[in-house]
Wavefront OBJ file of the C-alpha trace (Angstrom):
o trace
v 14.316 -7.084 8.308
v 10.632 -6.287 7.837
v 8.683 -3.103 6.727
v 8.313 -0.424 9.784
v 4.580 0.597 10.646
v 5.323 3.952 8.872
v 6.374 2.402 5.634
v 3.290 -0.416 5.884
v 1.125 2.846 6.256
v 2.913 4.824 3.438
v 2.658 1.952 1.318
v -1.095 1.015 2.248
v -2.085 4.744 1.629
v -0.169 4.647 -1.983
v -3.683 5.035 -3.645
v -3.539 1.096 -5.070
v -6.423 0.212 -2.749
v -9.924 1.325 -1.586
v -10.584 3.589 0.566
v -13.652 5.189 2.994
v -13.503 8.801 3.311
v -15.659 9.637 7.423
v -16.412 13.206 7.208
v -16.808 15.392 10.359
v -20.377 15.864 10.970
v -21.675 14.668 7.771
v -23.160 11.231 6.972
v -21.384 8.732 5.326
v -19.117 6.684 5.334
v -18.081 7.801 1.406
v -16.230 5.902 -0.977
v -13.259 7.490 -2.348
v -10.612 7.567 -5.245
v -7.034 9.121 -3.614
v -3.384 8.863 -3.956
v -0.657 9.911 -2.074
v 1.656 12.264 -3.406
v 5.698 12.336 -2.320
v 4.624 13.754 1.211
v 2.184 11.405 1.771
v -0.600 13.724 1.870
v -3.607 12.451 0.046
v -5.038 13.661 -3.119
v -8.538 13.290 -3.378
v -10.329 12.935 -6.681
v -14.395 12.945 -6.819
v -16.938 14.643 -9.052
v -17.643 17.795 -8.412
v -21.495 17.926 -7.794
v -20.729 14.291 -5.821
v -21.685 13.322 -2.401
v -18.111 13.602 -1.428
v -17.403 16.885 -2.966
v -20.158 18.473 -1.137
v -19.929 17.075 2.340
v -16.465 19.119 1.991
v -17.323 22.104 1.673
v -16.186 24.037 4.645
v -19.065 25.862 6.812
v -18.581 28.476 9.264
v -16.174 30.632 7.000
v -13.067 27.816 7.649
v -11.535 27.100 3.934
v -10.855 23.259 5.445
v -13.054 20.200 6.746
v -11.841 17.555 9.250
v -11.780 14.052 7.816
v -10.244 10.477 8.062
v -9.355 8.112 5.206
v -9.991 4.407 6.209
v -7.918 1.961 3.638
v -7.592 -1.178 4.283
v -5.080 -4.129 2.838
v -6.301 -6.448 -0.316
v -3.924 -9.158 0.536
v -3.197 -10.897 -2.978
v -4.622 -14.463 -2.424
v -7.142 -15.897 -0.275
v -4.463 -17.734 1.884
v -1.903 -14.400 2.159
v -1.960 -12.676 5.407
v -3.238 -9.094 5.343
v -1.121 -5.911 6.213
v -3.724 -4.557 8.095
v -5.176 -1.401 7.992
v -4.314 2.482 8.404
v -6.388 5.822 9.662
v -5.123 8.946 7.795
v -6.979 11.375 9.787
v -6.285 15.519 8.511
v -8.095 18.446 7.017
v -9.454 18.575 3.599
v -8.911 21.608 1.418
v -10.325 21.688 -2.150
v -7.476 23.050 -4.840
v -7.829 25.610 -7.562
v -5.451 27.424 -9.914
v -1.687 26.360 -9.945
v -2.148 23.863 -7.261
v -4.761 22.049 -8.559
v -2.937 21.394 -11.843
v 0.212 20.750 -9.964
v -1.768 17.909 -7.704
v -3.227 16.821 -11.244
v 0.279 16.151 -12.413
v 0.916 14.465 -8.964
v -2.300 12.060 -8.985
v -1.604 11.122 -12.409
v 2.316 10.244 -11.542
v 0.251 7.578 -9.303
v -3.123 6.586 -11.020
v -3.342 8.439 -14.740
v -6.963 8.479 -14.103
v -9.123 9.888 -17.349
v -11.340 11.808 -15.299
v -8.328 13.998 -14.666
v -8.630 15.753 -17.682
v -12.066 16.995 -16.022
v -10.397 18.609 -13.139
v -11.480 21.465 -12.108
v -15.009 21.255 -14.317
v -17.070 18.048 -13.482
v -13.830 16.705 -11.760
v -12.226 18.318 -8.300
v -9.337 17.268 -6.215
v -8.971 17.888 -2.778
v -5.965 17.561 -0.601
v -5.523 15.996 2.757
v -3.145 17.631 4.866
v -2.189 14.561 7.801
v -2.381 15.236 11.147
v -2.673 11.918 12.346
v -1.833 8.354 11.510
v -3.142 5.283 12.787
v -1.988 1.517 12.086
v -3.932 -1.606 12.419
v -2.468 -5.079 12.080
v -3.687 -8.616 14.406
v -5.941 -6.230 16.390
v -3.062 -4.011 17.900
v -3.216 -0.220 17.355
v -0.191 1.612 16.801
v 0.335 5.291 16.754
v 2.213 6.452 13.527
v 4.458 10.043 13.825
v 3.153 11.690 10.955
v 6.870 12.887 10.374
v 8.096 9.548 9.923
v 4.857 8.027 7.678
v 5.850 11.123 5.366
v 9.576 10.327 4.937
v 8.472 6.797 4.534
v 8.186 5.062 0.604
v 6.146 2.534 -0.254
v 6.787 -0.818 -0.729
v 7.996 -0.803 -4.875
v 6.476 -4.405 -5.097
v 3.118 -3.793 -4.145
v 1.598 -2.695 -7.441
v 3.088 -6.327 -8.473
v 2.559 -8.281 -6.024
v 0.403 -10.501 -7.252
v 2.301 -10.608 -9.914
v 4.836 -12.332 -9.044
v 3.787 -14.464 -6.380
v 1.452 -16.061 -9.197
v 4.727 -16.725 -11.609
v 6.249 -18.660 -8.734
v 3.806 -20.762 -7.762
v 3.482 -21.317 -11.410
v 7.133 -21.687 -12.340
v 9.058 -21.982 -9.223
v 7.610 -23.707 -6.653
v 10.362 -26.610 -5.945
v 12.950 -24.164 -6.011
v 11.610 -22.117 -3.694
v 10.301 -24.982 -1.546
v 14.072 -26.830 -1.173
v 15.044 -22.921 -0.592
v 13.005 -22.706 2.086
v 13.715 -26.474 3.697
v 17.513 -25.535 3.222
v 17.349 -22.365 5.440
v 14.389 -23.075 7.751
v 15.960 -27.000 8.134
v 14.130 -28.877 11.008
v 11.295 -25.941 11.463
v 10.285 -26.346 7.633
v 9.000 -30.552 8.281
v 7.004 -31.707 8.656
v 4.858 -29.360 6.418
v 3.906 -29.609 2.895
v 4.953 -27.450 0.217
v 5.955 -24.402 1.205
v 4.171 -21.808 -0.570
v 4.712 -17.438 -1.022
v 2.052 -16.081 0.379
v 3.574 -12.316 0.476
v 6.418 -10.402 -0.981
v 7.735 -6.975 0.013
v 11.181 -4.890 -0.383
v 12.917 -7.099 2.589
v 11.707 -10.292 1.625
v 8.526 -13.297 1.562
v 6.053 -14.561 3.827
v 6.275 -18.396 3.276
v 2.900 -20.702 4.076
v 3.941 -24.109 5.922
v 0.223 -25.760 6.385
v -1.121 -23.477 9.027
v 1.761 -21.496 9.861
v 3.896 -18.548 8.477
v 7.718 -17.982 8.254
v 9.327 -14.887 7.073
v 12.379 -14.910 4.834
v 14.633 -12.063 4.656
v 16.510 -10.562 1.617
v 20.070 -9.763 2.013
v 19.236 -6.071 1.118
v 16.028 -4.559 0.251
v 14.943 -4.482 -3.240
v 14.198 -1.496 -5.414
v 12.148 -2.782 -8.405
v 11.388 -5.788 -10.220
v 14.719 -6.390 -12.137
v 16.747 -5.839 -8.412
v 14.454 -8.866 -7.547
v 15.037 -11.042 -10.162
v 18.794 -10.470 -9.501
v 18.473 -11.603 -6.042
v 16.203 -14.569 -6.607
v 18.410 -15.828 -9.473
v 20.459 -17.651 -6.603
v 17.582 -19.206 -5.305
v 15.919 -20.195 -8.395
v 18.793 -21.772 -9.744
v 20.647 -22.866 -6.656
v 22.385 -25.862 -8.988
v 24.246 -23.171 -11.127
v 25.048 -21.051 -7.930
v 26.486 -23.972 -6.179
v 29.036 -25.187 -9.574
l 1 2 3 4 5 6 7 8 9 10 11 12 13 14 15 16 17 18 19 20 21 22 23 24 25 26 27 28 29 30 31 32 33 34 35 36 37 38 39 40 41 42 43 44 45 46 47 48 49 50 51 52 53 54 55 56 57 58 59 60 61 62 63 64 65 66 67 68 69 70 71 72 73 74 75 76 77 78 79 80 81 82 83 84 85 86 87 88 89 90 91 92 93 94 95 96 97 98 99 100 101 102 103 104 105 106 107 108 109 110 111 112 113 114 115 116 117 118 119 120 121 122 123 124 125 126 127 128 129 130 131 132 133 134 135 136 137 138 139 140 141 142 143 144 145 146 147 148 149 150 151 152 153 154 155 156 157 158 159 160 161 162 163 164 165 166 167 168 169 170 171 172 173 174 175 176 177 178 179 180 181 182 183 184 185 186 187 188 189 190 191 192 193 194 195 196 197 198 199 200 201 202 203 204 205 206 207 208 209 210 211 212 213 214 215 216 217 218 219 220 221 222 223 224 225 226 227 228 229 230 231 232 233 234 235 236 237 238 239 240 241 242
């Protein structure tokens, strides 16, 4: 089991990475601060007399402005293979009123940002409806249904990634490395230590010298403690095994 292009998207679009707003007819590229909310529409927060801001406002009596959100993946170490990279492509729509507090409340269930206290003064937040999604990964292109990247979730681990690959390498790595050998047998040699390079809700991305393996959970996880209950087996496979 691995993450499906609409949950990779979902969960690179979170709002835990950078991101490159490309206006319609504007120059740019911008940088911009977003999150997703529960639909997966993005939230975007930017001062209000900002570059951003005003290469959004809508011309030609439209309320809306055509944009694309370019984020691509931070992969945790230098050696960890990247997700890739997703196009959230829509039309912009700056909030006021009920909905802008309610997308306040949203943003901040994400990123409790300061500068939301400033919304809707020297702070504004607009929203970006999705019309289209587009996922990158080892130079293939692959068409996202925007139905499916908005019932997606993304990936609970991400935020700790990093995390928790670190305490393994610094507290586990021969129990993960004779978990590996045991499972992977003949493929595993004859390669040094093998290393996590990635973690997700389905399972880790190993590093064997120059090559990758993938190693599946029995079940995905949902949050840090459901991981450490299904690692305990493998970090202690001498208790497991009285």
């Amino acid at each position: 089991m691995q993450p499906s292009p609409a949950e990779v998207a979902r969960t690179l679009a979170a709002g835990h990475l950078p991101a490159t707003a490309h206006v319609a007819c504007r120059p740019g590229p911008f940088p911009v601060r977003h999150v997703a909310d529960d639909h997966g529409r993005m939230l975007l927060l930017s001062p209000a007399d900002g570059a951003l801001a005003t290469a959004l406002r809508p011309q030609d009596g439209t309320d809306d402005t055509a944009m694309v959100l370019d984020i691509a993946d931070v992969p945790p170490t230098a050696d960890s293979p990247s997700l890739g990279r997703v196009w959230v492509s829509g039309w912009a729509r700056r909030l006021s009123g009920d909905a802008e507090r309610e997308a306040a409340l949203d943003y901040a269930a994400v990123d409790a940002s300061g500068d939301l206290l400033d919304v809707g003064d020297g702070q504004v937040l607009h929203r970006l409806e999705v019309a289209e999604v587009r996922f990158e990964r080892h130079r293939t292109l692959i068409d996202v249904d925007p139905d499916e990247y908005a019932e997606a979730t993304p990936d609970p681990l991400r935020q700790i990634e990093f995390d928790l690959i670190a305490d393994l390498s610094d507290h586990h790595v021969a129990e993960m490395a004779a978990y590996v050998r045991r499972h992977l047998g003949p493929a595993a040699q004859p390669a040094g230590e093998p290393r996590v390079v990635r973690l997700d809700r389905y399972g880790f991305v190993v590093r064997l010298d120059d090559r990758l393996a993938r190693m599946a959970f029995p079940r995905p996880v949902t949050d840090r403690h459901d991981l450490a209950q299904l690692l305990h087996p493998v970090l202690c496979h001498s208790c497991s095994s009285r």
